[in-house]
N, C-alpha and C positions, 0 to 999 in steps of 0.2 A: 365574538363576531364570526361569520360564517366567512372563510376567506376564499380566494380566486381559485380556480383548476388551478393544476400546479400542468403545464403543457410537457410532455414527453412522447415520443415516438414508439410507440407501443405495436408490439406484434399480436393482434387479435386472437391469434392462433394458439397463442399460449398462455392467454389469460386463465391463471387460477381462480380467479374471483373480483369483483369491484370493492374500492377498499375507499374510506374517508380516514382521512388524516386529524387527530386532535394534539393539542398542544394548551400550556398553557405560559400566558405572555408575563413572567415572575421579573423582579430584579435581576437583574446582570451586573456583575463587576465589569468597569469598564476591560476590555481585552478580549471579555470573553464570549461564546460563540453566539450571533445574534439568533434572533426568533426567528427570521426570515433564511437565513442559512440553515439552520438548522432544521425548518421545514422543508426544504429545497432538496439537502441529505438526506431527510426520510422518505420525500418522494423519490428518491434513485435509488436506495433500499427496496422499497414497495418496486418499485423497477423490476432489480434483477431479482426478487424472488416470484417475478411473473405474477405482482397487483396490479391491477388495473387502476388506480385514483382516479376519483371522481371529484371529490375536491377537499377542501381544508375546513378545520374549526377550531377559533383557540377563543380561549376566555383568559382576560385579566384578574391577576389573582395576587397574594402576598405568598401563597401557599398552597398545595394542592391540600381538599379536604383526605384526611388520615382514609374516610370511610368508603368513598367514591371518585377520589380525583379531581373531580368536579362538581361545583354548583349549580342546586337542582333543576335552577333556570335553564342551565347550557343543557344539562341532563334529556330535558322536554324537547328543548330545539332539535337536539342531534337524533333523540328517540323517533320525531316527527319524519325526518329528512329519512334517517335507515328502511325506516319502517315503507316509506313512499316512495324510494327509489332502485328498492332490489338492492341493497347492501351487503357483500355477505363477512366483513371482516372490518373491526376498526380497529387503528393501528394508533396506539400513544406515543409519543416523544418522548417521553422518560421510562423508568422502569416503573413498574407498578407490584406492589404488594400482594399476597394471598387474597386478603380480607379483601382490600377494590378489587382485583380480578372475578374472584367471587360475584360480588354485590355488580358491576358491571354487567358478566352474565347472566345474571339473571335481568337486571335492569333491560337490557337492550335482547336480549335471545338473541344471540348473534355473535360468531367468536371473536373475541376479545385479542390482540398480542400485544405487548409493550415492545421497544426499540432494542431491547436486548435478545428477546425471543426473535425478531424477524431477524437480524444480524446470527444467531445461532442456527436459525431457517436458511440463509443463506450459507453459511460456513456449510453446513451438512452436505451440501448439496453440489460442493467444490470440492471436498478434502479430498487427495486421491492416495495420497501416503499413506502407509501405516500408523505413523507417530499424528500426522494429521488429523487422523479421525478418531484414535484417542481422545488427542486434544479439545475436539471439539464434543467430544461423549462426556469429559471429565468437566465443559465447561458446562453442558445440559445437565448434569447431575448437581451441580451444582448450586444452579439456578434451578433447578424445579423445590429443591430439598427445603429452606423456608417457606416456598408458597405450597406445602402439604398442607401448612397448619392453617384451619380455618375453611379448606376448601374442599376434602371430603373427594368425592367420585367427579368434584368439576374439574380437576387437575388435566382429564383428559381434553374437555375441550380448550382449556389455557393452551397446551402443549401440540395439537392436534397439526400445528403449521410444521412443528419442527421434528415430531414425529413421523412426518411421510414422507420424508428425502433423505433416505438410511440409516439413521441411527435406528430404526425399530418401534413398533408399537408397546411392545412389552415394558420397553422404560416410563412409559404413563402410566403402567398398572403397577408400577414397585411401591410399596409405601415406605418409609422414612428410613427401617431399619434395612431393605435389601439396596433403597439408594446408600447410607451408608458402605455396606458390604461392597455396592460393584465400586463405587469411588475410590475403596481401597485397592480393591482389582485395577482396576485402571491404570492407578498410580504405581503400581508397582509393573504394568506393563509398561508404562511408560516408563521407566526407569532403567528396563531390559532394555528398550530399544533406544534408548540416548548413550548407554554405554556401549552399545555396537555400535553407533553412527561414530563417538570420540573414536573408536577402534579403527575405524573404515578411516577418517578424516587424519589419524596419524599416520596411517599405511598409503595413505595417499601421498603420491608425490607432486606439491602442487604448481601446476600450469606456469610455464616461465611467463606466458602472455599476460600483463597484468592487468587487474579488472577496477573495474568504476562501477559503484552502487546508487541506485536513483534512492533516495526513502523522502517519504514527504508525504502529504495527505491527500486524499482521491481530491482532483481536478484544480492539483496546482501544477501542474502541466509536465509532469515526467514521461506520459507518452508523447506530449508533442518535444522535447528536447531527443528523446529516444529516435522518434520518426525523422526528426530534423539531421543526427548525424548519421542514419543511416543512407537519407537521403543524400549526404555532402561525400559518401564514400563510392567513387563512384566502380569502384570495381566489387560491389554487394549488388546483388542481382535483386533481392528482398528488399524496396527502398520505402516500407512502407512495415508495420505491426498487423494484430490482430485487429482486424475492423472493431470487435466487441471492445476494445481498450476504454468506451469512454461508458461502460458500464460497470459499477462496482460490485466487485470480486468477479469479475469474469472469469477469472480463476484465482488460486490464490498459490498457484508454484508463479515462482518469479523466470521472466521471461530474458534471456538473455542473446546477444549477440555480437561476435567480433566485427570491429569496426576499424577500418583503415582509413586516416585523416588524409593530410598534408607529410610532405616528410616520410612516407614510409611508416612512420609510428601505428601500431595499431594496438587493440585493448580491447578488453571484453567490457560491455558497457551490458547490466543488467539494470531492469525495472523490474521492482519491486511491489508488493499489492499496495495499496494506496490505506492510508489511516483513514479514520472516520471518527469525527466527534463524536465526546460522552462516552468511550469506549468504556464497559463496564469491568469491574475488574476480574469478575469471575471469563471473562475473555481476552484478557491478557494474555495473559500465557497461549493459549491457541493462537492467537494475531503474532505472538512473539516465532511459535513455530514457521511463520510462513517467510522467515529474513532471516533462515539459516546461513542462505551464501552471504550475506551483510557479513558474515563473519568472518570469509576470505576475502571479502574486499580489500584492495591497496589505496584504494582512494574512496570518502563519501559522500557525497553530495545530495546535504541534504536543501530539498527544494521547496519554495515557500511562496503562495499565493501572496503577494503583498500588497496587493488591490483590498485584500479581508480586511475586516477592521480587526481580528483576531489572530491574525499573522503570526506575532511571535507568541501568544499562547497556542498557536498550532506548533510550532519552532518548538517550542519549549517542552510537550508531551512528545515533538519524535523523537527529540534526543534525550528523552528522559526514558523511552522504551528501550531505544538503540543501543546507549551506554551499558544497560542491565546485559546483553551482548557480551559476546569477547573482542570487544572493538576499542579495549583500551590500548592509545598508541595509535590508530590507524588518524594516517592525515585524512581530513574533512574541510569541504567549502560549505559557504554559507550562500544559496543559488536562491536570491530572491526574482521570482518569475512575475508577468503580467506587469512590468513598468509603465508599459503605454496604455494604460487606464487610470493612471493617477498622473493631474497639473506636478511641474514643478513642485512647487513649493510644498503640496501635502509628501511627494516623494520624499523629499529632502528632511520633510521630520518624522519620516518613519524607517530613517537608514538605520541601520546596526554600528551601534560601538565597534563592534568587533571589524574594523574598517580591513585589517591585515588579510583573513580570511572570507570575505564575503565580495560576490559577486550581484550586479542587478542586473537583468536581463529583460528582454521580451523574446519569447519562444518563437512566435508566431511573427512577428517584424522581424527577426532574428536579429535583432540589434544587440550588442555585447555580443555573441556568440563566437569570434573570432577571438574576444580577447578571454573567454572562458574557457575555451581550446586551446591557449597561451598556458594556462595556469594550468589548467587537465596534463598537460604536457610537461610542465614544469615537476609536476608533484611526484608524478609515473617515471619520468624517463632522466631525475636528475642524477642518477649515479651511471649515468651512461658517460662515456669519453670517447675526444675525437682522436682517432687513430690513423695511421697513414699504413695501407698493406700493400704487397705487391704479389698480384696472386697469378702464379703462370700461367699459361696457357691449356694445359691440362688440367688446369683443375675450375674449368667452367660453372661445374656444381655451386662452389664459393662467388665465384663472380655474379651468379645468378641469385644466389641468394642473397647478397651485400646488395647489391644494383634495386631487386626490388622488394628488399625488407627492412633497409635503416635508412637514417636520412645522410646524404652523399651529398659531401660537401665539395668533393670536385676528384674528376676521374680524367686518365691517360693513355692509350697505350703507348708500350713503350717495346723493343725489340725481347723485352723476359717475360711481359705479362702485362695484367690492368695494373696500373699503379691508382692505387684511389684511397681516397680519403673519406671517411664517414664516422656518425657517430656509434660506437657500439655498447648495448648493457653489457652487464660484467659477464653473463652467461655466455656473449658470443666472443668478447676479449678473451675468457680461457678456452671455447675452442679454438678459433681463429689464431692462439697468439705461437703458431711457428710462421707467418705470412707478416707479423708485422715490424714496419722497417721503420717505421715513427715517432715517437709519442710526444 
């Protein structure tokens, strides 16, 4: 069936091309990502790699055909509609073979990408790191290196989207045995530069302020939690992110910023690029480069549409990336977002066993949000102690920083100094402790 426009806010101006969307409507285990979501995500894909969608087409199937994807019926319909509406790109939902890419091309004269080409289209077109764009050159090499076989000099127009946003045109024209060769290259550039990054990351002396990681899947609402506690800190001048945040990959370095609650307490709270269904595996590793600081995180929070019908198979592939991390040991909550879209009762049978660590929220109603800042606090700030100091008069410096840096449980002058009481982590107990007359 021919399906609805998929509606998005599109900048005319930078339209690369009008693009139709196909898909086809197969079995789903129950959990997993529906047809409709999953269209939804490729139009925000086609988004930010500047398509225009015009609209949708999926056909019911057991199977896609080995030789064309699709059934030669859908085949005639979508040839009709390309051919009469000025189309210049159709974009599949799955990945697609040499041998269909091929036969497509020619079928439709029209460039072809599958879901993993336009996600490698967009990675390109992000990475600003050196390890970055390795990553994403080793994951194009990758992924073009089977579909050589069968397709001959088409290989260029398969690759033509992700060819033109830096990685270079020269890698359309390598055949099997110079993709072999640079693959190697690559991989041993990347190897130089992860053992400089461990170098750098042990030479580093790391930040007493401690951090809080968002990870979770694009538009289960980590920029609206982000936005929300920058908003609640009222001494951050910034009470708001990057407008682009609700486009995916807007960029793909994680955005970070310290954030001062209630209490004095404050913490670096970074967002992280957003996951994306179907991730293919030859983009793993590239997706995995972009949640490097996930790795110094002290706390992580991973965050979960729970409105999807696919929630915890979203839950389940972040922490199944995350873990592969050096994040073993790091305490983690379980932030199921968007509560106030589900009744009662469906809520209630889709909570987590794991009752100890997970939190429910709504971002946007900010309801939970005080008691999620209870726990955020608990997990960061529990080796802190309350201490009783008595800091003289000369030494203002100390008063000024206790007063508005920790939380102060109750403060005096007295004829020697401030006598006060607060909570401190262990980094300001050993400087502070010739001042303390308490414990």
């Amino acid at each position: 069936m021919k399906g609805e426009v998929i509606k998005i806010n599109f900048d005319e101006n930078k339209v690369r091309g009008r693009a139709v969307l196909v898909a086809l409507d197969m079995y789903r285990k129950k959990g997993e990502v529906t047809l409709e979501d999953s269209l939804n995500e490729l139009a925000e894909l086609a988004h930010a790699a500047n398509f225009q969608v015009i609209t949708t087409f999926t056909q019911s199937k057991d199977k896609p055909e080995p030789g064309t994807y699709l059934g030669k019926g859908k085949i005639e319909e979508i040839q009709a509609f390309v051919h009469g509406n000025g189309i210049d790109i159709i974009i599949f939902d799955d990945e697609l073979g040499g041998i269909q890419i091929r036969n497509l091309n020619e079928i439709f004269e029209t460039e072809i990408m599958d879901r993993t080409a336009l996600i490698l289209d967009i990675f390109a077109s992000r990475a600003t790191s050196k390890e970055g764009k390795l990553q994403v050159e080793l994951a194009s090499l990758k992924y073009q290196k089977p579909r050589l076989i069968g397709m001959g000099d088409k290989l260029s127009r398969t690759g033509a989207g992700i060819g033109t946003r830096g990685l270079g045109e020269t890698k359309l024209e390598l055949d099997r045995r110079n993709i072999e060769e640079r693959i190697t290259n690559v991989e041993r550039a990347l190897d130089e530069v992860k053992k400089q990054r461990e170098v750098r990351r042990k030479q580093r002396k790391k930040s007493t302020t401690p951090s809080v990681a968002l990870v979770g899947y694009t538009n289960a609402g980590k920029s609206t939690i982000m936005n929300l506690f920058m908003e609640m800190d009222e001494e951050n001048p910034e009470r708001t992110i990057s407008p682009a945040k609700d486009m995916l990959f807007a960029t793909l370095d994680p955005f970070h910023r310290k954030v001062k609650l209630r209490d004095n307490l404050e913490f670096i709270l970074v967002d992280t690029v957003g996951f994306v269904s179907k991730l293919p595996h030859t983009l793993v590793e590239a997706f995995k480069s972009t949640l490097e600081e996930v790795e110094e995180a002290d706390l992580l929070l991973y965050v979960t549409d729970i409105a999807r019908e696919d929630a915890e198979h979203q839950l389940k592939v972040t922490r199944s990336v995350v873990e592969d991390l050096n994040t073993e040991g790091t305490p983690h909550l379980l932030v199921y977002n968007k509560i106030d879209k589900l009744d009662e009762e469906t809520l209630e049978g889709r909570k987590s066993e794991d009752s100890e660590n997970t939190m429910y929220i709504s971002a946007t109603e900010r309801s939970g949000i005080n008691e999620l800042i209870d726990r955020i606090e608990g997990e960061l700030f529990k080796g802190n102690k309350n201490l009783t100091l008595l800091i003289p008069f000369s030494r203002g410096d100390v008063s000024s920083y206790l007063l508005g840096n920790t939380k102060v449980i109750s403060q005096e002058y007295t004829g020697e100094g401030l006598l006060i009481t607060t909570s401190l982590k262990q980094e300001d107990q050993n400087r502070y402790k010739e001042f303390i007359v308490e414990d």
